[in-house]
Residue frames relative to the residue before (quaternion, step in Angstrom):
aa qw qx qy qz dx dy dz
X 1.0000 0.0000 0.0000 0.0000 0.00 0.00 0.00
X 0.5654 -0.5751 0.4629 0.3677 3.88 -1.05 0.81
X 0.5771 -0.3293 0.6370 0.3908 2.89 -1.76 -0.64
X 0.1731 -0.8101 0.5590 0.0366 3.61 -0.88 1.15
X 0.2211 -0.8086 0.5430 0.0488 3.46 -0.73 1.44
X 0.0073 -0.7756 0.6240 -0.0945 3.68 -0.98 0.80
X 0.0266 -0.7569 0.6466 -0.0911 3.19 -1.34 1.63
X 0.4770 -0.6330 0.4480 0.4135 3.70 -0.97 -0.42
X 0.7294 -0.4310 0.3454 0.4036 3.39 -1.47 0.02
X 0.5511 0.6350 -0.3839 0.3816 3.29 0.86 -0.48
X 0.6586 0.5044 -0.2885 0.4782 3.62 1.23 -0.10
X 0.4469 -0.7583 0.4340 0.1920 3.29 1.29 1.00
X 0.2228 0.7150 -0.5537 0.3642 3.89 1.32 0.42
X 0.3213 -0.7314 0.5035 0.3291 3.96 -0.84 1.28
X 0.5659 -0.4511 0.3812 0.5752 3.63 -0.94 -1.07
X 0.6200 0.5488 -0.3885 0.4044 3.56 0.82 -0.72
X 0.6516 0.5032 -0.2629 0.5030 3.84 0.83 -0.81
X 0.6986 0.5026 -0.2669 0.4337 3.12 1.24 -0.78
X 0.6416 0.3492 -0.2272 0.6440 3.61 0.82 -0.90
X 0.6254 0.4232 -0.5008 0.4231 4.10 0.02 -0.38
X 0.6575 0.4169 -0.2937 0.5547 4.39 1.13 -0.57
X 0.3936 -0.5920 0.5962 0.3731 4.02 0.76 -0.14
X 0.5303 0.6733 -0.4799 0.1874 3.78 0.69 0.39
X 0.3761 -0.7575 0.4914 0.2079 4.02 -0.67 0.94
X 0.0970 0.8156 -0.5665 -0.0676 3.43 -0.93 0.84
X 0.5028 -0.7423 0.4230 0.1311 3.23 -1.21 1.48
X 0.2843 -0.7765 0.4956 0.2658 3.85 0.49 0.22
X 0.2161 -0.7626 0.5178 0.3218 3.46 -1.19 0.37
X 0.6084 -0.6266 0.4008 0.2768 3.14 -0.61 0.11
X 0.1199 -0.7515 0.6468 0.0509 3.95 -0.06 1.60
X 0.2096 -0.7386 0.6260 0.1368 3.48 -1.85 0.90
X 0.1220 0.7328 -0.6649 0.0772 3.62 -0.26 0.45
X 0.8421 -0.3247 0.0573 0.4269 3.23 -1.00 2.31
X 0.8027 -0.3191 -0.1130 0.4910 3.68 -0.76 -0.18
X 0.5349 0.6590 -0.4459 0.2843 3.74 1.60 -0.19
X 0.1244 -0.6678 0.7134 0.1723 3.52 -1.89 0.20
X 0.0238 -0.7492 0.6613 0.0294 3.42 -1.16 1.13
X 0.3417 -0.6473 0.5913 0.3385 3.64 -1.22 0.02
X 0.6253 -0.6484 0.3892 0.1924 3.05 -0.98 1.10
X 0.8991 -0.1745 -0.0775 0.3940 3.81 0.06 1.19
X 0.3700 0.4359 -0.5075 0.6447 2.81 1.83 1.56
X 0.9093 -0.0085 -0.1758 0.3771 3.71 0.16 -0.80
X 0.5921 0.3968 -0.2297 0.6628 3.00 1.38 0.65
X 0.0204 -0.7897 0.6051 0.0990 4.05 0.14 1.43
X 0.8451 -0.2369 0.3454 0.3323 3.86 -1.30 -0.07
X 0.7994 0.2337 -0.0939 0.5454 3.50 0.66 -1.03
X 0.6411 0.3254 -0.4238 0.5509 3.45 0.96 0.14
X 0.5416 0.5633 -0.4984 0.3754 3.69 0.70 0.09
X 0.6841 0.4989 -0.2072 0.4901 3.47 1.36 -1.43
X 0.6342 0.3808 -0.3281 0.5874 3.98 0.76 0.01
X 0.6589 0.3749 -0.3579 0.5452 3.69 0.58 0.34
X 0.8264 0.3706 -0.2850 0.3139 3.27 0.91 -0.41
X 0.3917 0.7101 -0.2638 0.5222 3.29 2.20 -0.21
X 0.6802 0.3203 -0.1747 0.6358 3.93 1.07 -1.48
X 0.5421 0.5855 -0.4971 0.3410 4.19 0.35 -0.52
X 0.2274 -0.7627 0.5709 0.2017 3.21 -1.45 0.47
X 0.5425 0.4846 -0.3377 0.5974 2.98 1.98 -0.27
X 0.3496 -0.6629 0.6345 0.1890 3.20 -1.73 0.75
X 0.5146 -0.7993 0.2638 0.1635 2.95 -1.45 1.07
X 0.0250 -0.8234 0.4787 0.3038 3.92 0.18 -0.32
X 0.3074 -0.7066 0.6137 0.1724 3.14 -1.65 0.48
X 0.2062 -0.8396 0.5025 0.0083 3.51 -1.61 0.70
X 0.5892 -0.5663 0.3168 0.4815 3.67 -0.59 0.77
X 0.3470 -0.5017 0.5899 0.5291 3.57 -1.41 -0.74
X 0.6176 -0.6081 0.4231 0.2641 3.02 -1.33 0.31
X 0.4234 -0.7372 0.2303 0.4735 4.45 -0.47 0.02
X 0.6633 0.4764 -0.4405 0.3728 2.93 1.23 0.55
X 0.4631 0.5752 -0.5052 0.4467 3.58 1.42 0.76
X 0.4731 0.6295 -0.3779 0.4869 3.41 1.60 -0.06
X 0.7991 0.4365 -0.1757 0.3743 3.24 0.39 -1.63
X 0.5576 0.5773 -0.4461 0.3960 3.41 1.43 -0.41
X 0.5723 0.5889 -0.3306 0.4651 3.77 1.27 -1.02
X 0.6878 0.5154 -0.3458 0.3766 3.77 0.52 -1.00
X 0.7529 0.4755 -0.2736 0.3634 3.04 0.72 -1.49
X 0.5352 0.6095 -0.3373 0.4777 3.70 1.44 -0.84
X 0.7852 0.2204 -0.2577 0.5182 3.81 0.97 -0.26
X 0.0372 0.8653 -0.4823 0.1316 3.18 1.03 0.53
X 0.7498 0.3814 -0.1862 0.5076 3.91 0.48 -1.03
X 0.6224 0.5455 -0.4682 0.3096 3.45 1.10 0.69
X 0.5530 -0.6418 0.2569 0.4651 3.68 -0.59 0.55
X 0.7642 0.1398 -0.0802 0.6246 3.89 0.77 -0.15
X 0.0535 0.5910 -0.7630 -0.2562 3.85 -1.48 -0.13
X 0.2396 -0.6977 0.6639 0.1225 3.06 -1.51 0.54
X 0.0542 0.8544 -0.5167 0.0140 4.04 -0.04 0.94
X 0.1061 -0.8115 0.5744 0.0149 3.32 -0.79 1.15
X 0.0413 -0.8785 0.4687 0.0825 3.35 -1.04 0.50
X 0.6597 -0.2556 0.4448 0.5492 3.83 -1.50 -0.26
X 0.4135 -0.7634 0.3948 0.3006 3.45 -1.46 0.83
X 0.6775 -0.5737 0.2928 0.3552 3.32 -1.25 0.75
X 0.6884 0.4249 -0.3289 0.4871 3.84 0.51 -0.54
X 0.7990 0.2097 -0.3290 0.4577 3.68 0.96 1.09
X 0.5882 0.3545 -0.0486 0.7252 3.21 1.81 0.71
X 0.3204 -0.6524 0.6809 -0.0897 3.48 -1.14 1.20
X 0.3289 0.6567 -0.5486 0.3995 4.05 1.30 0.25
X 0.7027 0.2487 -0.3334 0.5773 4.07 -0.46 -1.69
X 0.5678 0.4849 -0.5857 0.3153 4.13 -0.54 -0.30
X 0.7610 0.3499 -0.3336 0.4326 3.48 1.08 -1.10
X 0.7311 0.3982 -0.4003 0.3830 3.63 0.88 -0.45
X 0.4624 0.6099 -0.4569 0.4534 3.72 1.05 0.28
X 0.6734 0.4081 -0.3466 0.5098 3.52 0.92 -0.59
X 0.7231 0.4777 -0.2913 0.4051 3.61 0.36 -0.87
X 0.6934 0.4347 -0.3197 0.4776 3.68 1.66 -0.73
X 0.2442 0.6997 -0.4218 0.5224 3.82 1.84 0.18
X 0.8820 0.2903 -0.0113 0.3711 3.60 -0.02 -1.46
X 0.7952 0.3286 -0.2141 0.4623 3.35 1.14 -0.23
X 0.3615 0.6839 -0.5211 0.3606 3.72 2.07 -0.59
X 0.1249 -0.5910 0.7944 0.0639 3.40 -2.30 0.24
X 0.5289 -0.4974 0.5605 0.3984 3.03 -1.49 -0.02
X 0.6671 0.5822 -0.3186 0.3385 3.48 0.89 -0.83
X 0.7706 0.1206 -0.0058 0.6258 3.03 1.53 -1.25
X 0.0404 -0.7658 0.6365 0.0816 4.22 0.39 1.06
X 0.1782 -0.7415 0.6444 0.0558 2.96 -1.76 0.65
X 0.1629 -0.8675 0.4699 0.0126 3.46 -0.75 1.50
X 0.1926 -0.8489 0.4910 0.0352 3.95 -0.21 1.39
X 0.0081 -0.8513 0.5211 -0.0605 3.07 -0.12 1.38
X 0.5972 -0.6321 0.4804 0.1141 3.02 -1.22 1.46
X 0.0716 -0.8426 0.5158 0.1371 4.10 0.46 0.37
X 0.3507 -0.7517 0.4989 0.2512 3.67 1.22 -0.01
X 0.8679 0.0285 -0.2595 0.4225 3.61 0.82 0.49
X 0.3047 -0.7507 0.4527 0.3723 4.23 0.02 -0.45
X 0.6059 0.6455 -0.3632 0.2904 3.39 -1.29 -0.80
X 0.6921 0.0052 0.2596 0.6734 3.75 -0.71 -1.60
X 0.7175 0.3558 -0.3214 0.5053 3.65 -0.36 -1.41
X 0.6790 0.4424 -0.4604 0.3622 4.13 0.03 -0.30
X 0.6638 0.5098 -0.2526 0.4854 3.43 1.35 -1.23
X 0.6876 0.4520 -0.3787 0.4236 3.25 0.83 -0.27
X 0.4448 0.5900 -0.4062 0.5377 3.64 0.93 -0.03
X 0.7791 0.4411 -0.2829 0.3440 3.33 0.09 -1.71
X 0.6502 0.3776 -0.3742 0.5428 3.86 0.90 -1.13
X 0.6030 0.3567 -0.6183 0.3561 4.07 -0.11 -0.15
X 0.6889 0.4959 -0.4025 0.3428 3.75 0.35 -0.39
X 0.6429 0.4925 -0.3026 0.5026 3.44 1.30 -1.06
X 0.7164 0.4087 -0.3978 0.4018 3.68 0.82 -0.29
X 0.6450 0.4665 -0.4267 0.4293 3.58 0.78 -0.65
X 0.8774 0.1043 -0.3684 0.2890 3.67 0.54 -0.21
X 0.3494 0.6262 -0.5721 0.3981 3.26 1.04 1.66
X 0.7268 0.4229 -0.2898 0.4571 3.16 1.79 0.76
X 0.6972 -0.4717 0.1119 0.5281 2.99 2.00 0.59
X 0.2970 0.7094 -0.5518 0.3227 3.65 1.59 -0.03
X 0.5129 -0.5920 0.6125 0.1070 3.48 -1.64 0.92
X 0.7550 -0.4031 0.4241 0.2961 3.48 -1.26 -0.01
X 0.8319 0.0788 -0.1748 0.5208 3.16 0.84 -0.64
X 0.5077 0.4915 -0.4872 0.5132 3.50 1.16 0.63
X 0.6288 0.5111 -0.3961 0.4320 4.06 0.79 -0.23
X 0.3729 0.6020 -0.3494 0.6136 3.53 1.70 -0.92
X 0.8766 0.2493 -0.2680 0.3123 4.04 -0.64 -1.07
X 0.6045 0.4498 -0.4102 0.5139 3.41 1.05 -0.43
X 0.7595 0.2499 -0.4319 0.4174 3.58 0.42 -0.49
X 0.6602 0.4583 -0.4803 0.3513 3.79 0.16 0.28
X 0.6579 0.4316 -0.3653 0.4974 3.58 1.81 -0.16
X 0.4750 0.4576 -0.5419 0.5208 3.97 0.71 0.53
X 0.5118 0.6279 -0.4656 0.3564 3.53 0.86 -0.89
X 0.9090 0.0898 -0.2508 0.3206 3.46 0.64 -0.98
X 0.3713 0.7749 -0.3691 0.3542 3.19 1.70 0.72
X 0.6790 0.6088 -0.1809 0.3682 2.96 1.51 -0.65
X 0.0370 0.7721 -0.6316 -0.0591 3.79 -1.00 0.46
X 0.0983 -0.8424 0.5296 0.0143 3.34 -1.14 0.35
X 0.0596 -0.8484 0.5247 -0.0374 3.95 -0.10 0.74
X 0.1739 0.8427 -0.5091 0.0206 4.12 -0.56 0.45
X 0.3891 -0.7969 0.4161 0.2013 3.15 -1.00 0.30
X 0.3110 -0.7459 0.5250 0.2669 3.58 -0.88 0.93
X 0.4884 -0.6011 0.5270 0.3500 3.54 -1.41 0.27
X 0.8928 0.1448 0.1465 0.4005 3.33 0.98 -0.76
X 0.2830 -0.8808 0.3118 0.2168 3.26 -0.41 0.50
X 0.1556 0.8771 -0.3984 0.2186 3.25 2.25 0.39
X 0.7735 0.5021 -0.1810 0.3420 3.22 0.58 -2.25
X 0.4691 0.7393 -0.3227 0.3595 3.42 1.42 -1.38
X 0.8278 0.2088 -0.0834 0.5139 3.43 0.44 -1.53
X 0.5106 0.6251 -0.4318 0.4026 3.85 0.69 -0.34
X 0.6636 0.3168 -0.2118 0.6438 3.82 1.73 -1.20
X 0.6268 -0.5784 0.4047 0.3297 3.90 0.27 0.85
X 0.3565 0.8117 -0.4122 0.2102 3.50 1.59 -0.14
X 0.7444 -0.1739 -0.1313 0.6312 3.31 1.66 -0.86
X 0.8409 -0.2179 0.1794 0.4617 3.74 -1.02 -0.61
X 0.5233 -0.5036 0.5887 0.3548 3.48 -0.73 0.70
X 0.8102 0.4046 -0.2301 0.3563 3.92 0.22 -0.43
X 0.5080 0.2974 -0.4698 0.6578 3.65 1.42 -0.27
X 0.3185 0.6983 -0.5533 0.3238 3.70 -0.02 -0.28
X 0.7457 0.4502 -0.0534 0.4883 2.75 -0.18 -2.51
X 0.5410 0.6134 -0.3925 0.4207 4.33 0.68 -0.95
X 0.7851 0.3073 -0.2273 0.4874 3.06 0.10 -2.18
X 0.6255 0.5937 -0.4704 0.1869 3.57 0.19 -0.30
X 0.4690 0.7552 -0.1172 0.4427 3.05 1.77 -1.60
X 0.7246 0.3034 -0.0721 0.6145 3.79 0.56 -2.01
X 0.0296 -0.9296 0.3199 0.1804 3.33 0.49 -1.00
X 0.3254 -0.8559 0.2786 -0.2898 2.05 1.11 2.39
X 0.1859 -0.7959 0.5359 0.2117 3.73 -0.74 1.05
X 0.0552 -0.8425 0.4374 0.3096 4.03 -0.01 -0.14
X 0.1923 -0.7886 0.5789 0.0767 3.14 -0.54 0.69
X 0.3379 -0.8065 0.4828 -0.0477 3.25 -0.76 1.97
X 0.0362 0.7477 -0.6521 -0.1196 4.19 -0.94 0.05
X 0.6247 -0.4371 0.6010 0.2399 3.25 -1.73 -0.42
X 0.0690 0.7764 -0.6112 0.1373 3.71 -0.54 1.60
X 0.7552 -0.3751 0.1614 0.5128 3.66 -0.21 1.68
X 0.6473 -0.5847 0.1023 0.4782 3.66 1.06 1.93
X 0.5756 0.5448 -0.4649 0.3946 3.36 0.49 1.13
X 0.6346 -0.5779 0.4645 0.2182 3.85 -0.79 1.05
X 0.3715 0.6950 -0.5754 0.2187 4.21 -0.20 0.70
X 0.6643 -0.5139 0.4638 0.2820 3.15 -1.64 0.70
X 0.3592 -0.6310 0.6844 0.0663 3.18 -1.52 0.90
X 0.6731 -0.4113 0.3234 0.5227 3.58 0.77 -0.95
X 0.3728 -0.6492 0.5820 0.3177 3.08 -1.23 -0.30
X 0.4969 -0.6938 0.5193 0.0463 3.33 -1.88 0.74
X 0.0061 0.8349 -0.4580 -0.3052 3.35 0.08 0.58
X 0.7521 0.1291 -0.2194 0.6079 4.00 0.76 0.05
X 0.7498 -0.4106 0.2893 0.4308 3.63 -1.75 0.43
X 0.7884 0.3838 -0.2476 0.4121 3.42 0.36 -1.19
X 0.5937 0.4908 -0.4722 0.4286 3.70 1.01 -0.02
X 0.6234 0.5213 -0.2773 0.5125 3.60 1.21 -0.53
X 0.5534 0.4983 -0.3871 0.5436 3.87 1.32 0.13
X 0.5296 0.7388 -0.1894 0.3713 3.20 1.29 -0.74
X 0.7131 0.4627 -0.0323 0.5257 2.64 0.86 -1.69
X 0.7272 0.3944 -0.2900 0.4811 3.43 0.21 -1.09
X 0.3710 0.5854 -0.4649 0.5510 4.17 1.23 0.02
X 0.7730 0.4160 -0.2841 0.3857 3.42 0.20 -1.64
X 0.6011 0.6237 -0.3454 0.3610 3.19 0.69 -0.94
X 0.7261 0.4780 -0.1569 0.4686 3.24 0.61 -1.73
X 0.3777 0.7926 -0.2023 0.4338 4.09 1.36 -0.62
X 0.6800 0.3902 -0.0078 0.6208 3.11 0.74 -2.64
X 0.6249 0.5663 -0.4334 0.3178 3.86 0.37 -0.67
X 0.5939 -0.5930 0.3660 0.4020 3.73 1.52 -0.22
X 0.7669 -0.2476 0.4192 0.4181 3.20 -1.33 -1.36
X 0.0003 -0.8471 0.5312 -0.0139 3.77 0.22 0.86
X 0.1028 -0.7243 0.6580 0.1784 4.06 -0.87 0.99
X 0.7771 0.1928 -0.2061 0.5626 4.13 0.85 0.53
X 0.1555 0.7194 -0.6683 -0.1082 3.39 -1.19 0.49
X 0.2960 -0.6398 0.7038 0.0878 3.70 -1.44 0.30
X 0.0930 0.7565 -0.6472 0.0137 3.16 -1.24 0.71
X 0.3045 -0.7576 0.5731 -0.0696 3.68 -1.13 1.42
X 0.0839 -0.8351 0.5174 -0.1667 3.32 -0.38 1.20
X 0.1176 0.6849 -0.7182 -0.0352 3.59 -1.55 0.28
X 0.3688 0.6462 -0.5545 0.3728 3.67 0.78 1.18
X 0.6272 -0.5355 0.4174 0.3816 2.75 -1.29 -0.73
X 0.6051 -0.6055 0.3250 0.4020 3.48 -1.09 1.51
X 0.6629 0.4120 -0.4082 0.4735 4.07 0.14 -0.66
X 0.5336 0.5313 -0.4096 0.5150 4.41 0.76 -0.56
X 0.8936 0.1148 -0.1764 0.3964 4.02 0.93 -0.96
X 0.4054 0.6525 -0.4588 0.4465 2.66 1.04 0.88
X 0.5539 0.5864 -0.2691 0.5263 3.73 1.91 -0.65
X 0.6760 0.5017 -0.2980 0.4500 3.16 1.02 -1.01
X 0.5351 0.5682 -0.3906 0.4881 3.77 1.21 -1.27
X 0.6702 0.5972 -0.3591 0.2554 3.42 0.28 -1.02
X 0.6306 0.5167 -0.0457 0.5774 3.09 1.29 -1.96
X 0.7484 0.2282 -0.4382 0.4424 3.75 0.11 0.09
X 0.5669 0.5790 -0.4179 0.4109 3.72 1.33 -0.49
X 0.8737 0.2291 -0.3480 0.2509 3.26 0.87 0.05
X 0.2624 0.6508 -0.5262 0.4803 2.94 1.48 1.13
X 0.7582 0.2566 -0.1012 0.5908 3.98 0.31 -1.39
X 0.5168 -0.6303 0.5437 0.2004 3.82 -1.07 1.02
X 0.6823 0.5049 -0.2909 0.4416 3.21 0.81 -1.60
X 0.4168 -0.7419 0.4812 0.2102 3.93 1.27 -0.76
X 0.6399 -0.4695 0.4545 0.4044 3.84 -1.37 -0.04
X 0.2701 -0.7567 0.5615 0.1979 3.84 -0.52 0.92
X 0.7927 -0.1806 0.0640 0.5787 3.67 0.79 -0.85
X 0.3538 -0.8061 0.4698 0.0650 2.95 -1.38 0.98
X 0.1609 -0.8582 0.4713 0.1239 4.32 0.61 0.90
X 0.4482 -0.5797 0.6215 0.2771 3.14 -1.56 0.23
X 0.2557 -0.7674 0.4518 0.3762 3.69 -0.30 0.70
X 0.1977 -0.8296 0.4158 0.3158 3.54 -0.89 0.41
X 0.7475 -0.2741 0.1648 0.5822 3.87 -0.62 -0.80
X 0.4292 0.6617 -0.5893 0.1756 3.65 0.30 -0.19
X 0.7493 0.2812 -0.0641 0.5961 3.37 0.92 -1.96
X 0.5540 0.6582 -0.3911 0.3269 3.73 0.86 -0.21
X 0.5494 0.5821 -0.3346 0.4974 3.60 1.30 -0.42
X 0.7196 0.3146 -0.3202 0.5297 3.69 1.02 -0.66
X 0.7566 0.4350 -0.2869 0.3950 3.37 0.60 -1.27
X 0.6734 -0.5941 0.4309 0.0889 3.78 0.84 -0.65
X 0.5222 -0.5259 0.5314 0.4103 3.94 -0.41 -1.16
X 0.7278 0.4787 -0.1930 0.4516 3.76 -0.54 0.57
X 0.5431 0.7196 -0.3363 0.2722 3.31 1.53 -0.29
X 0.3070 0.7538 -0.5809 0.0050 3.54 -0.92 0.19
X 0.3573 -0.7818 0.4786 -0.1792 2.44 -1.16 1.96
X 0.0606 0.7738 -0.6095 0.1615 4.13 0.06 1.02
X 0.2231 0.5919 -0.7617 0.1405 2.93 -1.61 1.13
X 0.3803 -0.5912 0.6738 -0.2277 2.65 -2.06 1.57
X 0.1509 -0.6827 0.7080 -0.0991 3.05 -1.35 1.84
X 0.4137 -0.6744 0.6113 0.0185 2.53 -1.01 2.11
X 0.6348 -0.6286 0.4096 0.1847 3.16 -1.96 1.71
């Protein structure tokens, strides 16, 4: 049996991509008023976004717990290593839970390594498949461990929001820039800063914020993989696929539905691209 990699839902990782790599995903857990759903088991992408467009209530989201971890470990128990990566900790209480559950269930027979990916979305999924591919090609315990803690820092990732509605509706910011970007109507475009969420800038129409998020991706260098994570619309990323395939030969490797993790702040309109640099 391989080495066995395991991430949360919050990596927007489909099921087919997810079961074709042997790769386990934990779901977080979305609240909406008295309901609980797991994130892309009972609750898929598009049925989150059409509840959350007509809702007046706003949704919240929640770690898994360590013993929704420890159930996964223990279920692969007879493999020689698990390697579990996750959304980063300084926006997310997820690796706390799989660090505890991988405390209580590690062996010598089977060790378990919880890696901290320092961002989620695209830039998580991209982490998670370099690990799922090197040891669907025989990588060892401690060679699935280095590749997935060295994309970790190869990786960047930059995306654009449609809006600033969700942003402030999830306490993410002020009821009052909210009320701003709505007003100017302003796109913001967000990145990853040593696993912490910060502005990139701000957009003042869609296509200048497509722009941008090219440029971005451009500045990122030489790139041997990109991913890209969406909650637009399928013709919008399919324009964008187009437009980075011909910048990078090698092209877009996979392309996700975003699901509720980042969708509670960001909303509809998202698109999300990150790119490991060569």
């Amino acid at each position: 049996m391989q080495v066995q990699v395991v991430t949360d839902s919050t990596a927007d990782i489909d099921r087919a991509t997810a079961e074709s790599l042997g790769i386990s995903v934990v779901p977080i857990y979305v609240r909406w008023e008295s309901e609980v759903f797991r994130d892309g088991v009972d609750l898929t992408p598009s049925q989150f976004y059409r509840r959350l467009v007509h809702s007046n209530a706003h949704p919240a989201t929640a770690q898994p717990s360590p013993e929704d971890f420890a159930q996964v470990y223990q279920s692969r128990a007879d493999s020689p290593g698990i390697v579990s990566i996750h959304i980063s900790s300084k926006i997310s209480g997820t690796y706390n839970s799989a660090r505890l559950a991988a405390e209580d269930v590690c062996t010598e027979a089977t060790p378990v390594e919880v890696i901290d990916s320092g961002m989620n979305s695209a830039g998580l999924g991209l982490v998670v498949l370099a690990a799922a591919k090197a040891a669907a090609v025989g990588a060892g315990f401690t060679q699935g461990v280095a590749e997935a803690r060295r994309a970790a820092t190869e990786t960047r990732m930059v995306g654009l929001f449609d809006t600033m509605k969700y942003l402030a509706r999830s306490g993410r910011i002020s009821p009052a820039r909210g009320l701003a970007g709505r007003v100017l109507g302003v796109k913001p475009i967000l990145t990853f800063r040593d696993g912490a969420i910060v502005r990139a800038g701000l957009a003042r129409s869609r296509t200048a914020g497509m722009n941008r998020l090219l440029k971005s991706l451009q500045q990122m260098g030489d790139l041997t993989d990109i991913i890209v994570s969406h909650s637009t619309t399928q013709q919008e990323v399919d324009g964008f696929v187009e437009r980075v395939n011909e910048l990078y030969p090698r092209g877009v490797s996979q392309v996700f539905e975003m699901g509720a993790a980042l969708g509670v702040h960001g909303g509809p309109g998202m698109i999300i691209v990150a790119g490991r640099r060569a």
